[in-house]
N, C-alpha and C positions, 0 to 999 in steps of 0.2 A: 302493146301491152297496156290497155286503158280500164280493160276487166278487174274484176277484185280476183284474188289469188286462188281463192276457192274454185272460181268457175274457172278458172285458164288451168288448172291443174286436173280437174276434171273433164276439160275437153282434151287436153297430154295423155292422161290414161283414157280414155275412149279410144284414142289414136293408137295407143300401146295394144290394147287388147282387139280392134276390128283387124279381121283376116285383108280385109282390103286395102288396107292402108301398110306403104313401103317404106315410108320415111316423114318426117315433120321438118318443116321449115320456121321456125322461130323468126319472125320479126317484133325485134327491141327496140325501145326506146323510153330512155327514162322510166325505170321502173319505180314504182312510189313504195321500194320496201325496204326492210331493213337486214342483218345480216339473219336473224332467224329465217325468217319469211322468204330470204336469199336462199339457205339450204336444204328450206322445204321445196323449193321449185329445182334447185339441183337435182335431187333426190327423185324428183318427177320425172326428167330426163334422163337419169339414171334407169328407170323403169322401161322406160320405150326402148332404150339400147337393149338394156335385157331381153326382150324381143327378138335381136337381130337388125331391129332397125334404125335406121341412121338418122340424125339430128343434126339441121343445118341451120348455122346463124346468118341472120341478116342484120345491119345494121346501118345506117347513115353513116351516124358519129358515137362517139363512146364515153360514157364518164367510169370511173371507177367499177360502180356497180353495174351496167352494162357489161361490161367486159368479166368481171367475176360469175355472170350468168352464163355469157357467151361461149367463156371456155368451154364450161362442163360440156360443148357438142362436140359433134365430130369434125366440125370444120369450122372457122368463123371468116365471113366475107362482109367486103365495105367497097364500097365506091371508092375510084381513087380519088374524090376531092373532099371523104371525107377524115373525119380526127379523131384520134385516142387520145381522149382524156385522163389516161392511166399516169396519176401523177402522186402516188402516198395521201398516206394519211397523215392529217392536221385539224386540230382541233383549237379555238379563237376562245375565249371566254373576256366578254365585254362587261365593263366595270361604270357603274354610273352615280359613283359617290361625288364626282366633282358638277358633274351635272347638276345630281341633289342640292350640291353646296351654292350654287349659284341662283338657284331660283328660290330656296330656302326649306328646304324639305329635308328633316332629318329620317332618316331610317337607324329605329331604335330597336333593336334586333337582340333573340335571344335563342341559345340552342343548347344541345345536349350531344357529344361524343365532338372530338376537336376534328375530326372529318367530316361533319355535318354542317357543309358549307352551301347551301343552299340561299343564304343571305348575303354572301361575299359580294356576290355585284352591286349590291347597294352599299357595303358599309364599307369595302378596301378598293387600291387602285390597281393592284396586282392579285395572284392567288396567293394565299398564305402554303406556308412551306406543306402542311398536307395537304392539299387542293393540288399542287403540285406534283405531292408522286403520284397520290391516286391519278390524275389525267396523264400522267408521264408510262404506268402502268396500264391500262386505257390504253390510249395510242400505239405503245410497244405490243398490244397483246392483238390489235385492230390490226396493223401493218404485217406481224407474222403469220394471223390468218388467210389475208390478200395474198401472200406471196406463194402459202403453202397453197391455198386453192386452186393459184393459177398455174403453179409449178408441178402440182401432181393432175391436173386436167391436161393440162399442155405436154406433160411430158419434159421436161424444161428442168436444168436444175435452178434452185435458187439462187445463185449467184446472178444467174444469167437472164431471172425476172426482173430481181433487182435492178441490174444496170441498164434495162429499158427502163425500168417508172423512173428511173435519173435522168432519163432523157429527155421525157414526158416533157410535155404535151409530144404524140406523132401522129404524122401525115398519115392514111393507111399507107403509101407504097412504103415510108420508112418501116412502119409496123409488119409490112410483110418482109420486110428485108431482115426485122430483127425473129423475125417466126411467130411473129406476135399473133396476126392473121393467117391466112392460106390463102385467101383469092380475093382482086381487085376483080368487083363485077355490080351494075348494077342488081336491082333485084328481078327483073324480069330475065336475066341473063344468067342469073345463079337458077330459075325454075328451066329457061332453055338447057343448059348444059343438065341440071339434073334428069329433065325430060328425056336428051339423047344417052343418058347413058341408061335409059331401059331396054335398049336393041331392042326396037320393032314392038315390045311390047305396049297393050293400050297403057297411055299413063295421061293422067288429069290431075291437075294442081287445087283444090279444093281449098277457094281461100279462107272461106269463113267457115273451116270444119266443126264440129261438136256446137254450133250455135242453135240456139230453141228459135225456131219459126214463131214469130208475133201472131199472135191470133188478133185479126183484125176488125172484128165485129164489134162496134161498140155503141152496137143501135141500143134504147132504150136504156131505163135507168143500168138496171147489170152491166150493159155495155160501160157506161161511164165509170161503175164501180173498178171494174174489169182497165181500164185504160187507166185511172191513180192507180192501181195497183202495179202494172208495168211502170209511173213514170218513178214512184216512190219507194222502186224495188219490193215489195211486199209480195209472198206467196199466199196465193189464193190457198182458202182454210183445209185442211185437209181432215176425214175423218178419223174418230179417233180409233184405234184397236188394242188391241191386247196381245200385240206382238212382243217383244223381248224389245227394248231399246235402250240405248247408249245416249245420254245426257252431254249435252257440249254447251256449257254456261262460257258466253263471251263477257270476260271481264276488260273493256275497253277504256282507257281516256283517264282524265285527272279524274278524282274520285272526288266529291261531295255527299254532304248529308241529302236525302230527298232524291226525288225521281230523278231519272237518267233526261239529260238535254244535249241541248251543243253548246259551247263554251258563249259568251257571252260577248266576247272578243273576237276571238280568233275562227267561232263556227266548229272546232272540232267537237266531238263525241265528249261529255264529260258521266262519269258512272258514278250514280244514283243510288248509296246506300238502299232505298225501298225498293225500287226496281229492281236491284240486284238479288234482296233477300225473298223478294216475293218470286224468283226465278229458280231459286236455292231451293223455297218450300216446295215450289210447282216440280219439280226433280224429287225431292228426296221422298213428297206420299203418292209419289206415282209408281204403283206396284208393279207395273209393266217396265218401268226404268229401273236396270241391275246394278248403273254402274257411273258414277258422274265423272267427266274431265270439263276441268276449271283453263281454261284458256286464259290467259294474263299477259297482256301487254296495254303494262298503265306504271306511269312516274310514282303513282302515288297520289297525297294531296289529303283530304281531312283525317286526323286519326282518328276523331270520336265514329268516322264511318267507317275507315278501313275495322274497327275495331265491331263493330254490329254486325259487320258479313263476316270477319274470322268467328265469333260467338253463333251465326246461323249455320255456318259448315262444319263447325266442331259437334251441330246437332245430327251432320249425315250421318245416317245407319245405312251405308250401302259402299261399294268401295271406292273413294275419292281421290283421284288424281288431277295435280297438276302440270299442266304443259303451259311453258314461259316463254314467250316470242321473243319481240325485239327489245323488249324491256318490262323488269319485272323488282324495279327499285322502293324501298321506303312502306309507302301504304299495299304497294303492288306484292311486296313480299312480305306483306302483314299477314293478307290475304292469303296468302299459299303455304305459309309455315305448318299448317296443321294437316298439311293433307300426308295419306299416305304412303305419297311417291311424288316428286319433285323432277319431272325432265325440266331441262334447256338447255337451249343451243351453245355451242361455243362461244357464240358472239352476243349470247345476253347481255345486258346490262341490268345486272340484281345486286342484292344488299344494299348499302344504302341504311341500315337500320339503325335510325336514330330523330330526332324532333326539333323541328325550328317553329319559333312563335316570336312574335313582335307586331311593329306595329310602324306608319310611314306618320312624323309628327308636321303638321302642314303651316304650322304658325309664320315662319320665315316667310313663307309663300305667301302667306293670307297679307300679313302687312307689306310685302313689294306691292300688291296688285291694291291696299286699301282697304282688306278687311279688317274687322277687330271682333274682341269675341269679349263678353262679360260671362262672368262661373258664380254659380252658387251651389257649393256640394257640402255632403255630410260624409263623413267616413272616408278612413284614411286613403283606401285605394278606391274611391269613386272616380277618378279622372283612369282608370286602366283601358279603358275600351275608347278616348278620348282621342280625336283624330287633329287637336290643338298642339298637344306640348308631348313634348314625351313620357317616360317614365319618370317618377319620382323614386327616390330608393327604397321606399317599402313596395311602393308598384314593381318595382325591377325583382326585390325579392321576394316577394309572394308571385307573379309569373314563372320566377325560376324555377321555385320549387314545386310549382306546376305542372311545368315542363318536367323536370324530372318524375316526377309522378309517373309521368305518362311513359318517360323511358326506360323506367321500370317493370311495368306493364308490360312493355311491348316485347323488351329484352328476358323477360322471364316464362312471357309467353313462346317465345322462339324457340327457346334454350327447350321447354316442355313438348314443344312441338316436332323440334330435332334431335330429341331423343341426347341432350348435350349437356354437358355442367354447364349454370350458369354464369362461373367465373369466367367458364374456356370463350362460350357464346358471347358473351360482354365484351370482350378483347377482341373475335372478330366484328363485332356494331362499332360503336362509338362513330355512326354517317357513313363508315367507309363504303366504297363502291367496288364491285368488281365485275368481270365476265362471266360468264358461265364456266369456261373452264378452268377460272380460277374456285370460281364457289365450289366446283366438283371437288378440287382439294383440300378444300378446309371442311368440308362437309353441309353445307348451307343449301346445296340441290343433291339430289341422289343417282342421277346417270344424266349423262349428254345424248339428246335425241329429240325430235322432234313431233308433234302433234300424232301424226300418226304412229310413230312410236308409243305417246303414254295412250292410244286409242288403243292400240293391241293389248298394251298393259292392262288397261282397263279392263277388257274383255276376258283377260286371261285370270283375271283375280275375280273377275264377275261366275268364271265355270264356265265361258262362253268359250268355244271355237274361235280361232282367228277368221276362219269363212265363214262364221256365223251368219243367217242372212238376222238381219239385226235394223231394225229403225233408229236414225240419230232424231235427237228432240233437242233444236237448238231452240239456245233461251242468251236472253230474254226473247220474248216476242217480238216482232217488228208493228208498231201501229198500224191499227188499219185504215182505209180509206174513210171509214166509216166514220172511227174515229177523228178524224182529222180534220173531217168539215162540220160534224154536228159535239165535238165536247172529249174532253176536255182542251176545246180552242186554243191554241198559242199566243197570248196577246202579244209575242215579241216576233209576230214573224216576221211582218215588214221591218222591223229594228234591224233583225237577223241578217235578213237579205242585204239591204244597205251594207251592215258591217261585211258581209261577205264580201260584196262588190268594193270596199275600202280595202280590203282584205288584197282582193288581185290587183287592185291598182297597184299599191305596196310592194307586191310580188315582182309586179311591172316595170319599176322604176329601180329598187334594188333587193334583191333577197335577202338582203341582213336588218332591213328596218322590217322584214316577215319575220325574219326567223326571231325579232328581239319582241316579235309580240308578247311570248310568254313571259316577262319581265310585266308589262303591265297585267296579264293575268294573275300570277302569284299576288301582285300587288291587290287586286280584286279579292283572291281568295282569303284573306289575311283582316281585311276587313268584315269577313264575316265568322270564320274561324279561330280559335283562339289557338291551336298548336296543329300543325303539320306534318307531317310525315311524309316528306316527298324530295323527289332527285334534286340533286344542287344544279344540275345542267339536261342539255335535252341535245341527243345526239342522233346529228343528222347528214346521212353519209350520201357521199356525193361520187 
């Protein structure tokens, strides 16, 4: 499983629908998704059986998510030398004020709703008592999804999932002993046994089914166009018509002001207020587009942008839905508040609604190492954007009330946008975080369901047929080849790369100095942003 979810789900349904095909063989490993993105590929498998046809796991070894995919088939098999990893959910939140203290780096931090702990790893040594339930809330609501998944795929009551993941870590043969598994086999030995039981019938294992043949001609200039385009994933242009199509804007990654990049740090995806809204406009005067789904899986990250794109989709005259992946917190559910239909998953991670701003003051730091700095300023809060000293108290109270400003905004846009008194909406913001189906209960999404659910939605409020034969128009565009070698040039690519390659070392040596990169990005982003709207933490399941 090295594919992106799109294309392994539509080679699942290829599988589901060709008369030729008797059964799928799923082989896993480490899937790079999250609990949304988990039940959109359940739900895939789910479809093949509806067929009649059978779905069989293969795996080495197992983590958590592994085995929450695994169940949904009809059988799951492992080697017997390999291991289940099925061990609960826990969540670490790493605290770096002593750190700061020592090298002389204050973090002068300010926020808005006493849930909106997004700065906590810099300014405490523990979570403050809400940072606590919310993650305690979190975890309890993350562990009863695991059990319920695997207990009604398995067949299994809860009890009796549980006191395996208390076991966890297992061998497969223990895993098969507690019903975990079905069969120690390798995997040329799980397609033999599947093979013989076709009595006599022709049967062929087709490893690489639903995969596109490379077109391999890449003489002449087109050819080289032709071969960036396969290496840079980009679809060759297609033309345009005036068929009926369905709109699928990817809102992906930390949010900032200005075009869509890769983080600066860390290499991921960060989403580009312009990018974004010039994708927004390209959907909403396209006459042949009936009907837009806003796709969202992003923390959040600048408000003054999350706030540009909710202002260009409250322009849609066409019917707008949103679908929330694996997370859809702070700026992410800026973004989606106005639409007129809200799915997510059980296992989102949404709300969040509320604003952190500050600032990292580096004076301490500058005189360990033998800097010094001389000021000559006019006006009171001239030192606010000052990466010397901290706040002074009229600088702390003119930010504040800044901040608030903005929380006002945000919270009254919601409350307008969920159709909700502002008082009721206010009391569930104040930073808090929840699930999806917790937001289902308070009101803050509108049904539990997934991408192809609010796709149907779409359709069905567009006058569309659910078989409509329909064009999707996904946006943003992907750059072209074109673009990439003659303008607008990257001047950071070689930077990029490097950091990337810093990036896998990191990964290489321990996963927690990766996973703590997002601590120096926020810090990045902070320096150039003045207030925030983004997740206190970044949840990553194992």
């Amino acid at each position: 499983m090295t594919e992106n979810l799109e294309t392994a789900i539509g080679r699942i349904d290829k599988a589901a629908a060709d008369e030729k095909i008797s059964g799928v063989i799923l082989k896993i490993h480490d899937p790079t998704i999250g609990w949304a993105k988990m039940n959109t590929f359940r739900k895939a498998i789910a479809r093949v059986q509806a067929k009649g046809k059978k779905v069989h796991a293969w795996m080495a070894d197992a983590s958590n998510m592994d085995y929450v995919l695994a169940s949904a088939c009809d059988d799951v098999t492992m080697p017997q030398p390999g291991t289940l990893m099925l061990v609960g959910v826990r969540a670490e939140v790493t605290f770096y004020k002593k750190l700061f203290d020592k090298i002389g780096v204050k973090a002068d931090m300010l926020r808005v709703g006493e849930f909106k702990s997004a700065a906590e790893s810099y300014t405490r040594t523990e979570m403050s008592p809400e940072f606590r339930l919310e993650m305690e809330e979190i975890v309890d609501d993350r562990f009863q999804q695991l059990v319920q998944a695997i207990a009604g795929s398995r067949k299994m009551a809860k009890e009796k999932v549980i006191a395996a993941i208390d076991e966890g870590p297992l061998t497969a043969l223990h895993a098969k002993k507690l019903g975990m598994i079905d069969k120690l086999a390798y995997e040329d030995e799980l397609e033999a046994e599947i093979a013989k039981s076709a009595e006599g019938k022709t049967f062929k294992v087709i490893k690489k089914y639903g995969k596109k043949k490379a077109d391999t001609d890449f003489s002449g200039f087109g050819g080289m166009m032709k071969m960036m385009e396969m290496l840079m994933g980009v679809e060759p242009p297609k033309r345009k018509s005036n068929n009926p199509k369905l709109a699928i804007i990817h809102a992906s990654g930390m949010i900032m002001t200005g075009k869509s990049t890769s983080d600066f740090l860390s290499g991921e995806s960060v989403m580009g207020s312009d990018t974004m809204i010039k994708a927004i406009r390209e959907a909403n005067k396209d006459a042949t587009v009936k009907a837009i789904v806003l796709r969202v899986d992003s923390p959040g990250g600048s408000a003054l942008a999350s706030d540009l794109m909710w202002h260009e989709l409250e322009l849609v005259n066409k019917p707008f839905i949103v679908s929330m992946g694996d997370v859809a917190g702070s700026g992410g559910y800026y973004i989606a508040m106005g639409a007129d239909r809200i799915f997510a998953d059980p296992g989102t991670i949404t709300g969040s609604i509320g604003v952190v701003g500050g600032k990292f003051a580096l004076q301490g730091l500058y005189g360990k190492v033998g800097i010094s700095t001389d000021v000559i300023s006019r006006g009171k809060n001239s030192g606010v954007l000052s990466s010397t000293n901290g706040f002074s108290d009229n600088e702390r109270d003119s930010m504040q009330r800044l901040l608030n400003d903005i929380y006002d905004q945000f919270t009254t846009k919601a409350a307008q946008g969920r159709k909700m008194d502002h008082a009721k909406l206010e009391k569930l913001a104040r930073g808090r975080v929840y699930t999806g189906s917790a937001a289902l209960k308070i009101g803050l999404v509108d049904e539990l369901g997934s991408l192809d659910d609010a796709v149907a939605y779409a359709l069905k409020q567009a006058g569309l047929a659910p078989d409509a034969k329909i064009e999707k128009l996904i946006l943003p565009k992907a750059t072209s080849p074109l673009e990439s070698l003659f303008g607008p040039l990257d001047p950071n690519a070689d930077a990029r790369s490097a950091r990337l390659a810093v990036r896998e070392l990191l990964r290489g040596i321990s996963p927690e100095l990766d996973r703590n990169l997002h601590v120096l990005q926020l810090m990045q982003i902070l320096s150039r942003e003045k207030a925030l709207a983004v997740m206190p933490f970044r949840i990553i399941v194992k």
